[in-house]
N, C-alpha and C positions, 0 to 999 in steps of 0.2 A: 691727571691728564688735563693739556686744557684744553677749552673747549672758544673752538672761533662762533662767533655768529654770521646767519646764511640765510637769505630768504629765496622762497621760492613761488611761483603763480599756480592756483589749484584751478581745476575745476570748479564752480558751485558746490555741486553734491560733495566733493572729499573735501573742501572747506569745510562745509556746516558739520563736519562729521568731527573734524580735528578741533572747529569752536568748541565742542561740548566736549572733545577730552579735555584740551586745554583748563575747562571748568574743575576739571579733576588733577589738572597740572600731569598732563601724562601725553600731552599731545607732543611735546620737543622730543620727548627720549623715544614716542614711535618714529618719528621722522628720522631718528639721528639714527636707530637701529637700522628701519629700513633703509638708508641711505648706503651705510655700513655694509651692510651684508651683501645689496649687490654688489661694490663696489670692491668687495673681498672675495666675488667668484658665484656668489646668487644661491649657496649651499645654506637652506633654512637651516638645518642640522646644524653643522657648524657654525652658526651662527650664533646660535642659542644654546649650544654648549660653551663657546668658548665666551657668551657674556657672562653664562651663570659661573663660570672661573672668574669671570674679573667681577662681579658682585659678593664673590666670595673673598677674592683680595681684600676690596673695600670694609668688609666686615669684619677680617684679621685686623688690617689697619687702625679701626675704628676701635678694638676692644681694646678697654682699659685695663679687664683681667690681666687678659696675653701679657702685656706690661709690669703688670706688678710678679706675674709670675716666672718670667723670663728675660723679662727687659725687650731692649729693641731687637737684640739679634735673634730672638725666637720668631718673634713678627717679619724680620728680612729670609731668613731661615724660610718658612712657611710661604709666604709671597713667592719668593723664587722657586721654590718646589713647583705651585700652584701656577705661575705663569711658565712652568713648561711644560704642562698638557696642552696647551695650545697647541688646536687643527690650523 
């Protein structure tokens, strides 16, 4: 997926709040979630089922097992199983 960059004006208090994730490099992917989720109908739920499907994509993708033990079309296989649970 790629990904555009986007800035946006906070408040004081949710600044200083997103500084210290940022510290932990975790402050873009809350913004980009919450951004996401409203913008796909405001359902926490399906929000957060259908990342942990696409976190779990990324981690088929990323194994090197998968690979030696099926090649690519196990991992394409899988991935497309996996991207049609999608709420």
């Amino acid at each position: 997926m790629k990904l555009i960059p986007y800035s946006v004006y906070l408040p004081p208090e949710y600044y200083e709040q997103i500084k210290e994730l940022a510290k932990e490099r975790k402050a873009s992917g809350l913004v980009r979630d919450a951004i996401c989720m409203i913008m796909d109908g405001g359902d926490q739920f399906k929000a957060g089922y259908n990342k942990g499907l696409d976190d779990a994509v990324k981690v088929i993708v990323k194994n090197r097992e998968l690979k030696n033990a099926g090649g690519d079309y196990l991992k394409e296989v899988l991935e497309q199983r996996i991207k049609r649970l999608h709420k």
